[in-house]
C-alpha positions in Angstrom: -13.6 -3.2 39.3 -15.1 -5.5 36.7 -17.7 -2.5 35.6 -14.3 -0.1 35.4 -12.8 -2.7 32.7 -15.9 -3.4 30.9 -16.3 0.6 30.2 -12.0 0.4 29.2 -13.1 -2.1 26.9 -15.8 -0.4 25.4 -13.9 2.7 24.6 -11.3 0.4 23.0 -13.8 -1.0 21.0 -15.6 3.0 19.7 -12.3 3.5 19.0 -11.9 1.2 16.5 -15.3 0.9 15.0 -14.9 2.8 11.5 -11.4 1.9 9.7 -8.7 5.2 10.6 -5.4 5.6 8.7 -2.6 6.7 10.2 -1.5 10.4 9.8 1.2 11.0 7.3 3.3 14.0 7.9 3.8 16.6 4.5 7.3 18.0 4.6 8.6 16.7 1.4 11.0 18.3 -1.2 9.9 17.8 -4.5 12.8 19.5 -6.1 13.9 16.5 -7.4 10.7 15.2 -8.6 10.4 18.3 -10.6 13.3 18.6 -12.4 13.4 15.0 -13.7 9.4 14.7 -14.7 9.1 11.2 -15.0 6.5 10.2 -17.8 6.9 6.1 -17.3 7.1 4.2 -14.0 7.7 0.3 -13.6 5.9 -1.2 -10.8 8.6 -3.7 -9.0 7.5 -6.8 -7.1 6.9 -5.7 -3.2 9.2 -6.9 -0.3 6.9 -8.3 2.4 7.3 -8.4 5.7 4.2 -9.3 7.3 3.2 -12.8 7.8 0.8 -13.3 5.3 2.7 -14.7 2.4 -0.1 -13.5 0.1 0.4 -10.0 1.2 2.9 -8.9 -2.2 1.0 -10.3 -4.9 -2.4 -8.4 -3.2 -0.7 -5.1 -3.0 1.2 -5.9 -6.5 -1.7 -6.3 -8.4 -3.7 -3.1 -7.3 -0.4 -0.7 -7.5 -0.7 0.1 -11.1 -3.9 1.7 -11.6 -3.6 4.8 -9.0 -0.5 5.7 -10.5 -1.8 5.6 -14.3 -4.8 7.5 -12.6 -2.3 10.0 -11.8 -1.0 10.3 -15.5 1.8 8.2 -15.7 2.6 5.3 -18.1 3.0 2.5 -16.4 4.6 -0.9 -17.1 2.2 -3.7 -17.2 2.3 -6.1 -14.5 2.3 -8.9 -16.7 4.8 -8.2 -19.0 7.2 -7.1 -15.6 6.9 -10.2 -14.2 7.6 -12.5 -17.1 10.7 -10.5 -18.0 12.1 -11.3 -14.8 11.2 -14.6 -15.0 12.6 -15.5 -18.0 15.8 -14.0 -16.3 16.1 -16.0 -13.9 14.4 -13.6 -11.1 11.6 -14.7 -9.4 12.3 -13.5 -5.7 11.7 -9.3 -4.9 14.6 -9.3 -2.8 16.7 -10.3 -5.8 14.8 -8.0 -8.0 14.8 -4.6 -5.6 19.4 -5.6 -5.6 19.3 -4.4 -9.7 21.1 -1.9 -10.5 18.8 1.3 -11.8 20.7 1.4 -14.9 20.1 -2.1 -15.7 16.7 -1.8 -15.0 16.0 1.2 -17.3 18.1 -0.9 -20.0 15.2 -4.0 -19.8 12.3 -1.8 -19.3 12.9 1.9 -20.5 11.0 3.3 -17.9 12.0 7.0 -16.5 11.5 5.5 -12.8 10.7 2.8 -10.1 8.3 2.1 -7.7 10.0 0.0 -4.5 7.4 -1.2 -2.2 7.3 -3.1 1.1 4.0 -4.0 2.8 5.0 -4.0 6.7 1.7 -5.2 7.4 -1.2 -7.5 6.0 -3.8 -9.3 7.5 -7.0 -9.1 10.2 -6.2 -9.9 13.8 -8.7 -10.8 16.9 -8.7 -9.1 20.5 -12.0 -10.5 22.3 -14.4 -7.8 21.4 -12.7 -6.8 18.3 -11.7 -8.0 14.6 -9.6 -5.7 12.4 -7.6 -5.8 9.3 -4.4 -3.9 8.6 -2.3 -3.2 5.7 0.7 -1.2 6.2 2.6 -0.1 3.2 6.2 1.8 2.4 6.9 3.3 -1.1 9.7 4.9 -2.7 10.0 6.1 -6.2 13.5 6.2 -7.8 14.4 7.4 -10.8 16.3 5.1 -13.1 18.0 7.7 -15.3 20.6 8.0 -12.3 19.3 6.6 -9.1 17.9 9.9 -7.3 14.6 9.3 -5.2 12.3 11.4 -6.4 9.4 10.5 -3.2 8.8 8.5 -0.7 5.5 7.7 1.6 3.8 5.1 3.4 0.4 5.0 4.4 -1.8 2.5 6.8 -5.2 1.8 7.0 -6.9 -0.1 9.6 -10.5 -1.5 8.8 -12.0 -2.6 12.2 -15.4 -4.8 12.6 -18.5 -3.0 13.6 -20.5 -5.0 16.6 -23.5 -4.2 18.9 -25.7 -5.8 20.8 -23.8 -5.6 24.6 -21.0 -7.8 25.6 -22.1 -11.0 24.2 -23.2 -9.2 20.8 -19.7 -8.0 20.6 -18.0 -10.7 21.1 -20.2 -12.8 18.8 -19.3 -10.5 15.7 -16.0 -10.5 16.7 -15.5 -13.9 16.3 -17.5 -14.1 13.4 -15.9 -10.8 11.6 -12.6 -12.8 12.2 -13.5 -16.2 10.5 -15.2 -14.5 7.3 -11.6 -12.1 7.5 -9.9 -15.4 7.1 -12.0 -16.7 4.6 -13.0 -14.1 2.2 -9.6 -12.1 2.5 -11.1 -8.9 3.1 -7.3 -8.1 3.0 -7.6 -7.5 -0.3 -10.0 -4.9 -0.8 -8.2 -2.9 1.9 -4.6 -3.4 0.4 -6.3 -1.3 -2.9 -8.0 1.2 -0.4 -4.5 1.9 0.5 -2.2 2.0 -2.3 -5.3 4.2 -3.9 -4.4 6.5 -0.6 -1.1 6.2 -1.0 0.0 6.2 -4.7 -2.8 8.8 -6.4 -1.7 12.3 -7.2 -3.1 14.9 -5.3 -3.2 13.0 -1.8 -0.8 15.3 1.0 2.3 14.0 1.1 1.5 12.1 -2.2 3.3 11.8 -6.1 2.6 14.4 -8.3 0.4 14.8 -11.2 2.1 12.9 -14.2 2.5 14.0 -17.5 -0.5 12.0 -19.1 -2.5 14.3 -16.8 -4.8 17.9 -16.9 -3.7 18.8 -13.9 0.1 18.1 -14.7 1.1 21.2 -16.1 -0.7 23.8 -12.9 0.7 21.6 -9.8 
């Protein structure tokens, strides 16, 4: 009986050895994408709704540079956030309730990027340590409110022990503290906006105008 578990476990544990993403099905319309060719994109603050409170700013500040990869304009960061905050809006909640109009009026961007990271952080079970971020996307344009594309994308980064039982559990443990301390998190919230928000990915944005490959997708 214990010999039955131990080989349960192990498979468990092979199976989550190298990082996976979860599949992400490719049946989107791009009609409306097409026809309204946004060239300029502002970047709002993410909704998060994992635990880790440090999940939006991570994901925030890695958002913009797949996207002008991709051959759009996009607002700086920096100047998004200190418009809102001389406006009185600190919170994203607040921020994702503006109108698209009004947004377009501060920031004279063609559309918006509304993210919300469902999940953020590394988590421990015995003989493993993993990290997960989990992210939802919707681009809207703020001309008149259409969405233009939506995705999401996960990516699971698990620790890679050996060394029998013991061994695993060991690196486990110790993948887990250095998770906590290091925040590995990070790095893996940029592997997947870079999955999710780069032209060219299935299911992804198109090519934008700033682009060589805008003009034969």
């Amino acid at each position: 009986m214990i010999s039955r578990i131990f080989r349960v476990g192990l498979l468990a544990v092979v199976a989550l050895l190298a990082g996976c993403v979860a599949p992400q099905k490719n049946n989107l319309d791009y009609t409306a994408f097409r026809e309204s060719k946004p060239a300029s994109i502002l970047v709002l603050p993410p909704l998060n709704t994992s635990v880790d409170v440090a999940a939006s700013a991570a994901v925030l500040s890695q958002a913009t540079r797949p996207l002008a990869e991709s051959g759009y304009y996009v607002i700086p960061v920096g100047v998004m956030d200190e418009t809102f905050k001389q406006n009185g809006l600190t919170s994203p909640d607040d921020i994702h309730e503006l109108p698209a109009v009004k947004l377009r009026e501060i920031f004279g961007a063609d559309a918006a990027l509304y993210m919300t990271v469902k999940q953020y952080g590394s988590s421990y079970a015995v003989l493993s340590s993993s990290i997960t971020v989990s992210v939802d996307a919707e681009l809207l344009d703020l001309r008149n409110g259409a969405k233009l594309w939506s995705g999401s994308k996960q990516v699971v980064q698990a620790s890679n022990s050996s060394g029998g039982l013991l061994g695993m559990l060991v690196q486990a443990m110790v993948d887990q503290i250095v998770n906590t301390l290091s925040d590995r998190s990070y790095g893996v919230a940029g592997m997947t906006n870079n999955m999710l928000l780069s032209a060219g990915q299935p299911g992804g944005i198109l090519y934008g105008p700033r682009s060589p490959r805008y003009e034969a997708q």
